[in-house]
VOBA-1610 file (N, C-alpha, C; in pm, whole numbers, padded with zeros to 5 digits, always signed):
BEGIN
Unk+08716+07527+11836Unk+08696+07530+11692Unk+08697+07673+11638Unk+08651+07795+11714Unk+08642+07914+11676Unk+08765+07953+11631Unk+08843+07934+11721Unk+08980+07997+11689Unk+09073+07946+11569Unk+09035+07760+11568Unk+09153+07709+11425Unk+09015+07796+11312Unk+08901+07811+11298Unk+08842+07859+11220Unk+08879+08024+11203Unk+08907+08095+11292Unk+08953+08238+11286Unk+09115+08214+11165Unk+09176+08080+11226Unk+09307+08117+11228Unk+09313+08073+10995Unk+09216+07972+10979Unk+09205+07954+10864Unk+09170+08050+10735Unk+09092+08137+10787Unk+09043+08218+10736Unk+09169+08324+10695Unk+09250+08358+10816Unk+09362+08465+10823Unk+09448+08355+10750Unk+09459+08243+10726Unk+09577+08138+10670Unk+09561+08154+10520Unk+09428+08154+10491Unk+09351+08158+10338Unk+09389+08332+10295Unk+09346+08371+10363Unk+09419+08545+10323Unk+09543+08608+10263Unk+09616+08545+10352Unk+09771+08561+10317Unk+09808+08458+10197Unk+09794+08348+10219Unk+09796+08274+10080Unk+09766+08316+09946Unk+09644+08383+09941Unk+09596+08460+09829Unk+09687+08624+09809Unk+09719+08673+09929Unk+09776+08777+09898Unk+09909+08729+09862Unk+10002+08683+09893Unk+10136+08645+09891Unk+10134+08607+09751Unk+10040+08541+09692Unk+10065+08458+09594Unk+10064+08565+09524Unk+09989+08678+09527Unk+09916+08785+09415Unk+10067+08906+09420Unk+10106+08909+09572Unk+10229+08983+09578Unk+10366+08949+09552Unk+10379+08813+09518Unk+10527+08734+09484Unk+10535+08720+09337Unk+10444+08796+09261Unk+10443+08731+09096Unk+10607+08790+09071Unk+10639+08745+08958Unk+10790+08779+08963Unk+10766+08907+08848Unk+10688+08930+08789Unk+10658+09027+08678Unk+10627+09141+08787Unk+10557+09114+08893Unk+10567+09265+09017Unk+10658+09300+09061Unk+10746+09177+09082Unk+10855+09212+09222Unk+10986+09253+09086Unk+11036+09181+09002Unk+11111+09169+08950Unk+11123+09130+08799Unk+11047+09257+08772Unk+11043+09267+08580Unk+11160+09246+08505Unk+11129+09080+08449Unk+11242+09070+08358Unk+11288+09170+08283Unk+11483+09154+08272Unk+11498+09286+08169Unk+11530+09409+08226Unk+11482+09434+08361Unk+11470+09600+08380Unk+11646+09680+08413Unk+11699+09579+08462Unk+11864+09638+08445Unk+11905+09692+08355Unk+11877+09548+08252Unk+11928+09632+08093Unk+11841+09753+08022Unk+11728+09764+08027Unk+11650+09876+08016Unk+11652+09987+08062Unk+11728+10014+08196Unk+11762+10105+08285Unk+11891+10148+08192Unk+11982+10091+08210Unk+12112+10052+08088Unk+12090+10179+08004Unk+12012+10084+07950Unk+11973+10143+07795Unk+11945+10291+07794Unk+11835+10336+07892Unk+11786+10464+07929Unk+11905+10560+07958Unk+11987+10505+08065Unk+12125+10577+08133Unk+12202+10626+08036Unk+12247+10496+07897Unk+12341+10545+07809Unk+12327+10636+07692Unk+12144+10645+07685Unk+12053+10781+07615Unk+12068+10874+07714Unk+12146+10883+07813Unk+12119+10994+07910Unk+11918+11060+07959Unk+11890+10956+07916Unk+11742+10994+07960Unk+11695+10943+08110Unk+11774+10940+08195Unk+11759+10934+08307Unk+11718+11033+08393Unk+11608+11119+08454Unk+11623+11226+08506Unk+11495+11188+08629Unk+11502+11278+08760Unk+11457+11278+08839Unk+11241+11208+08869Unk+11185+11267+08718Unk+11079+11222+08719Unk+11099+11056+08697Unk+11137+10969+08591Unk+11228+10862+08562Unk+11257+10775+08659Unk+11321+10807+08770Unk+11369+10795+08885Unk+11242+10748+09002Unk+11173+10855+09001Unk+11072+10833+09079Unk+10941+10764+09006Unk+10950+10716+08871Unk+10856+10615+08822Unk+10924+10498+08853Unk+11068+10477+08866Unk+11085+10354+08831Unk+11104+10306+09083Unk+11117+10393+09087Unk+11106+10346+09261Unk+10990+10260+09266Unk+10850+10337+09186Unk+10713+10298+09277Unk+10661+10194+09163Unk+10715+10120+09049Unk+10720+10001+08941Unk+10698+09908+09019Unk+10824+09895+09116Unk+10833+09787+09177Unk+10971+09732+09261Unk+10927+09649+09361Unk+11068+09642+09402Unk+11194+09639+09369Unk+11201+09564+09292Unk+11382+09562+09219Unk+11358+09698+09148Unk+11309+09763+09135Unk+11310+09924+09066Unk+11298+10007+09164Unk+11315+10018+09288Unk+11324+10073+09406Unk+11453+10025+09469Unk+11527+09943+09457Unk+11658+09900+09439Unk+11748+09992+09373Unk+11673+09913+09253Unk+11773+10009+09144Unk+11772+10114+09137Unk+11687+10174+09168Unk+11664+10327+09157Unk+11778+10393+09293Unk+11766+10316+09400Unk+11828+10380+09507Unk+11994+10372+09464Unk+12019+10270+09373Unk+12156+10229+09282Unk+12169+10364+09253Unk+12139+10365+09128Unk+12139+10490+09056Unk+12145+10638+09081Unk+12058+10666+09240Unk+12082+10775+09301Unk+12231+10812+09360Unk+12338+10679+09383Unk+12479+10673+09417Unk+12539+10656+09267Unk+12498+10651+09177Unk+12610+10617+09023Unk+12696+10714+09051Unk+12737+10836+09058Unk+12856+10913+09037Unk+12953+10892+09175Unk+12885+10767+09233Unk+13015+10787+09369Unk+13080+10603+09345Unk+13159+10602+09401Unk+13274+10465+09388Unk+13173+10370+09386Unk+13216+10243+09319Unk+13125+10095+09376Unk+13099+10092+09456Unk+13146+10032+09565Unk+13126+10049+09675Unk+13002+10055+09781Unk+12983+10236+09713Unk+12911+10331+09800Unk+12794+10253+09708Unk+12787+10253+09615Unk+12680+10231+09536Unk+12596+10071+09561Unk+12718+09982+09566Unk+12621+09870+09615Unk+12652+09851+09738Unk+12722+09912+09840Unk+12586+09937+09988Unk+12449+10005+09967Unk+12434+10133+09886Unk+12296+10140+09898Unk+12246+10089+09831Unk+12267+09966+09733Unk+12191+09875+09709Unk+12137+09803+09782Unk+12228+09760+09851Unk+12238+09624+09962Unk+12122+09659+10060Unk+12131+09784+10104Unk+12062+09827+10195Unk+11914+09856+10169Unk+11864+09914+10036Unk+11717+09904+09947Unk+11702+09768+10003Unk+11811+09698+09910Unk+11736+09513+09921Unk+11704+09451+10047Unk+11735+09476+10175Unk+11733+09461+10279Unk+11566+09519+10307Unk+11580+09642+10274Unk+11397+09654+10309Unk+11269+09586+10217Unk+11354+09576+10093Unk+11284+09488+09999Unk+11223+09355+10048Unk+11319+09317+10098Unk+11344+09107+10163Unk+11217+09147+10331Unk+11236+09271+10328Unk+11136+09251+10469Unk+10967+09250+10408Unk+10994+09322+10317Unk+10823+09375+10259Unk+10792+09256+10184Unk+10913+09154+10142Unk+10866+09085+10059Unk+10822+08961+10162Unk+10865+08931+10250Unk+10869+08843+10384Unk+10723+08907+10487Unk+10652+08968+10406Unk+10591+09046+10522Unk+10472+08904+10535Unk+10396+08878+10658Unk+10307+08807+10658Unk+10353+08615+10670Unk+10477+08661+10644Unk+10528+08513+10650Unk+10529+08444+10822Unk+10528+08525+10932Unk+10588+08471+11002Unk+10432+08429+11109Unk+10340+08525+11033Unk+10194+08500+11092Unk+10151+08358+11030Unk+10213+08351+10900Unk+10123+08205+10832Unk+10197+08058+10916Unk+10337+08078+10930Unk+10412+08047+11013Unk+10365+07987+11149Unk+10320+08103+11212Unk+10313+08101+11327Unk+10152+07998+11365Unk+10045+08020+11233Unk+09931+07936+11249Unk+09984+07861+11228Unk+10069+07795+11125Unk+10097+07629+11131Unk+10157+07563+11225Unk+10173+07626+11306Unk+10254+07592+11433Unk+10124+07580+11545Unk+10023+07656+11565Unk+09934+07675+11676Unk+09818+07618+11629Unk+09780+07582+11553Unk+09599+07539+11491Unk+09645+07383+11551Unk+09751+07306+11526Unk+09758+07150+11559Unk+09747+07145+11733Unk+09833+07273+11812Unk+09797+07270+11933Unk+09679+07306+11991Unk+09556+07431+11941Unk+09452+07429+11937Unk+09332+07291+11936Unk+09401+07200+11819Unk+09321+07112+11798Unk+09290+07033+11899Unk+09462+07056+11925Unk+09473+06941+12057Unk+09414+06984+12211Unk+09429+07127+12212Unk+09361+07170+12381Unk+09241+07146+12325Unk+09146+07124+12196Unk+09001+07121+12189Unk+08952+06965+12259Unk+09080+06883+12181Unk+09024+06762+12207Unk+09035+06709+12371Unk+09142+06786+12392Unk+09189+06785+12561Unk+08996+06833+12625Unk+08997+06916+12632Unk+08828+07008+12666Unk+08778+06874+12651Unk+08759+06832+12483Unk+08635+06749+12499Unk+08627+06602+12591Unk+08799+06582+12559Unk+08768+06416+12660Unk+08751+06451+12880Unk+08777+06568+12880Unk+08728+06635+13037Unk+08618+06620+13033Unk+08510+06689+12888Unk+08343+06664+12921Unk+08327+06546+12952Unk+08359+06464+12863Unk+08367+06333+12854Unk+08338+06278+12950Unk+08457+06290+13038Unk+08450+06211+13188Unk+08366+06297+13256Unk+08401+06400+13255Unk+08219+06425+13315Unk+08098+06412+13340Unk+08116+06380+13172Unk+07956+06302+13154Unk+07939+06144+13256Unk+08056+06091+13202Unk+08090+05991+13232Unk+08042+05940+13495Unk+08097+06041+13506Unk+08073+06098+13617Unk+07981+06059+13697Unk+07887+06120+13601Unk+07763+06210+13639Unk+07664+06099+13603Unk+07657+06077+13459Unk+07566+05971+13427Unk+07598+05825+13406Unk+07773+05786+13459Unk+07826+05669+13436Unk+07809+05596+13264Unk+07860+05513+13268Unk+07881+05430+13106Unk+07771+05362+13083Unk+07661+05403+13121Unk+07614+05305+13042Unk+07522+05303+12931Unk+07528+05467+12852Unk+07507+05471+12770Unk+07645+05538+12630Unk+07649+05432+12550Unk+07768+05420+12472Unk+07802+05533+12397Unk+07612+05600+12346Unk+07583+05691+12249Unk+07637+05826+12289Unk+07616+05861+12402Unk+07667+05961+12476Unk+07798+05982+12486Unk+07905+05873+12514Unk+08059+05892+12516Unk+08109+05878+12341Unk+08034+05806+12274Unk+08115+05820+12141Unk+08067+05921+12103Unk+07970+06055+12095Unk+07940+06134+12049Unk+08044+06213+12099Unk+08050+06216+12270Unk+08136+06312+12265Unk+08314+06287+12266Unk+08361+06198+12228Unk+08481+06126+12208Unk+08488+06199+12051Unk+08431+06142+11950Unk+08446+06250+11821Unk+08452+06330+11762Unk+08390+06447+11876Unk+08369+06576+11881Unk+08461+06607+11934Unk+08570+06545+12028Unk+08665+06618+12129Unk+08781+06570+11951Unk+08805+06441+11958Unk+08885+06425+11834Unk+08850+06501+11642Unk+08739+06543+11671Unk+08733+06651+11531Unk+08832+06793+11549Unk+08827+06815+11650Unk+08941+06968+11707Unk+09045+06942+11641Unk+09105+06821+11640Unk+09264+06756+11618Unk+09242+06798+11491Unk+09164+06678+11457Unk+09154+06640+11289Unk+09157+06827+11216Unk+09084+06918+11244Unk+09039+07039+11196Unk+09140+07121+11193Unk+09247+07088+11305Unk+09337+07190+11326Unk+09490+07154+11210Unk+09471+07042+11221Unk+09564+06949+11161Unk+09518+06961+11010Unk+09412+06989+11005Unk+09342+07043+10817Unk+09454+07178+10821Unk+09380+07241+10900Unk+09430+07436+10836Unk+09579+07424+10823Unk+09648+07336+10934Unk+09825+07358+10967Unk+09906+07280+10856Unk+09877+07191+10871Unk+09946+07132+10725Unk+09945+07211+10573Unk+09834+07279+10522Unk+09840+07354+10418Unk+09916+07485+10451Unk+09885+07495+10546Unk+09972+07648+10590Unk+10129+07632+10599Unk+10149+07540+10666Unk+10293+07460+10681Unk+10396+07431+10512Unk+10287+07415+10448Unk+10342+07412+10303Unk+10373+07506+10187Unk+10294+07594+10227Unk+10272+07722+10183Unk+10365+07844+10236Unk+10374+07830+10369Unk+10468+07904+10435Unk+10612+07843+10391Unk+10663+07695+10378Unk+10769+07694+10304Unk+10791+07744+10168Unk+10669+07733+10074Unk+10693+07727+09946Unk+10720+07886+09911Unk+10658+07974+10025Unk+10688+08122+10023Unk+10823+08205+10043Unk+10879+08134+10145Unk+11019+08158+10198Unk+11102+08112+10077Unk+11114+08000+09997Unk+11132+07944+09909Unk+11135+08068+09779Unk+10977+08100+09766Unk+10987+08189+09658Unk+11049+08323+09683Unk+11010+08409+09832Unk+11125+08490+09861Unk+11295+08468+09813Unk+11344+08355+09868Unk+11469+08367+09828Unk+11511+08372+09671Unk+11428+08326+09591Unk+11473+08279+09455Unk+11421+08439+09374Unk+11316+08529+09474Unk+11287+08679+09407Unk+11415+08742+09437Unk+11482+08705+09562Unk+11593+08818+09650Unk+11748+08758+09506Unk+11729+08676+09487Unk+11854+08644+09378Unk+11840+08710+09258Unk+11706+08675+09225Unk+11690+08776+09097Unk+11727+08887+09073Unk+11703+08949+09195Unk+11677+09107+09194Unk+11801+09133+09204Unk+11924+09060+09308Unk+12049+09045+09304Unk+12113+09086+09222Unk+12076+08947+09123Unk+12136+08942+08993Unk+12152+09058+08891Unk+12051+09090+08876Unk+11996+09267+08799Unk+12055+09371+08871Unk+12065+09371+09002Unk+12148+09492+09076Unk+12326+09472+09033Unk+12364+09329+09025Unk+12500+09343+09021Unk+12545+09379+08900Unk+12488+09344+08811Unk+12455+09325+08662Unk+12483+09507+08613Unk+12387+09570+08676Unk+12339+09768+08668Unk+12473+09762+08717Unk+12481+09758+08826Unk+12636+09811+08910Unk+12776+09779+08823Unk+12792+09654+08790Unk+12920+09629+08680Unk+12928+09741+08559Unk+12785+09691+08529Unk+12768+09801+08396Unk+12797+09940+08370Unk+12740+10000+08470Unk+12770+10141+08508Unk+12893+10171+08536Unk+12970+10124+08626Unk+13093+10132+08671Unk+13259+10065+08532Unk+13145+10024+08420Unk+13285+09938+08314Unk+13294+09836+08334Unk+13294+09751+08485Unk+13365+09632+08506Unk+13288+09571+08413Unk+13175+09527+08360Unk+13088+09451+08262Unk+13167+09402+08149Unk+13176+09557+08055Unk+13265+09509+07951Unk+13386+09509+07944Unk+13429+09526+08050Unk+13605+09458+08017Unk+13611+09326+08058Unk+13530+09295+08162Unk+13539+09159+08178Unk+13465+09063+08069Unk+13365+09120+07952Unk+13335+09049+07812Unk+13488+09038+07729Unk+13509+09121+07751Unk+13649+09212+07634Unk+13715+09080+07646Unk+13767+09103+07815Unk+13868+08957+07857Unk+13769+08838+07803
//
């Protein structure tokens, strides 16, 4: 029991953090392409600028690494996009594979608990034979609460850990979207392809 209880606690943690670290207003402030845009074509872009908009937030640590390539070909520019977003998708993935990894181990926990308890069991069983009932169903429920307990923490974790991976991918598009969006823009392709 110690351990699905260790492992709940660390399950409840990350849940609360993930949730607090996936808001999409942190990771990926609506708008901020075109705002960047906007700034670039005031020429008010300059090095302090730059280094506010890295530590904003992720897709502004993207973009920003964009922007540090604007005077060189496409290209060059969205590889080092590509490559920001790549460390982005890890920081944003961080903790996933621990919540993961409890929903996977608390149901087997449960189960080596209940394994332990039906061994006392027969032990008891053994030692003082059946013929008191009170004694084996006490400890028959106690070996089957491990299951039941472990099978509490893993299932919520199990759901949560999808719904996270889930929200990862749909932050990593966003941010996408806004990087390809800066990159067209900067480079023309944007408005000629409105024009057309």
């Amino acid at each position: 029991m110690i351990p699905i209880l260790i492992c709940s606690v660390i399950a409840l943690t990350i849940i609360g953090e993930r949730f607090w670290a996936l808001r999409t207003a942190r990771v990926a402030p609506k708008n901020l392409a075109v705002q960047i845009h906007n700034l670039y074509k005031q020429n008010s872009l300059n090095r302090d600028t730059l280094e506010k908009l890295r530590h904003n937030s992720p897709l502004g640590r993207i973009l920003a690494t964009g922007l540090k390539n604007v005077n060189y070909d496409r290209d060059v520019m969205k590889e080092s996009v590509e490559e920001a977003g790549r460390q982005v998708a890890l920081e944003l993935e961080r903790y996933l594979n621990t919540l993961g990894t409890i929903a996977s181990i608390t149901p087997l926990l449960g189960l080596l608990g209940t394994v332990i308890g039906m061994i006392k069991v027969f032990t008891v069983i053994t030692s003082a034979g059946v013929g008191n009932p009170t004694i084996l169903a006490e400890g028959i429920s106690e070996a089957l609460l491990t299951t039941a307990v472990g099978l509490t923490v893993a299932i919520p974790s199990l759901m949560f850990y999808r719904y996270f991976r889930g929200r990862v991918d749909e932050l990593l598009l966003i941010m996408e979207d806004q990087a390809i969006y800066l990159i067209e823009v900067l480079h023309g392709e944007r408005s000629r392809q409105e024009e057309a």
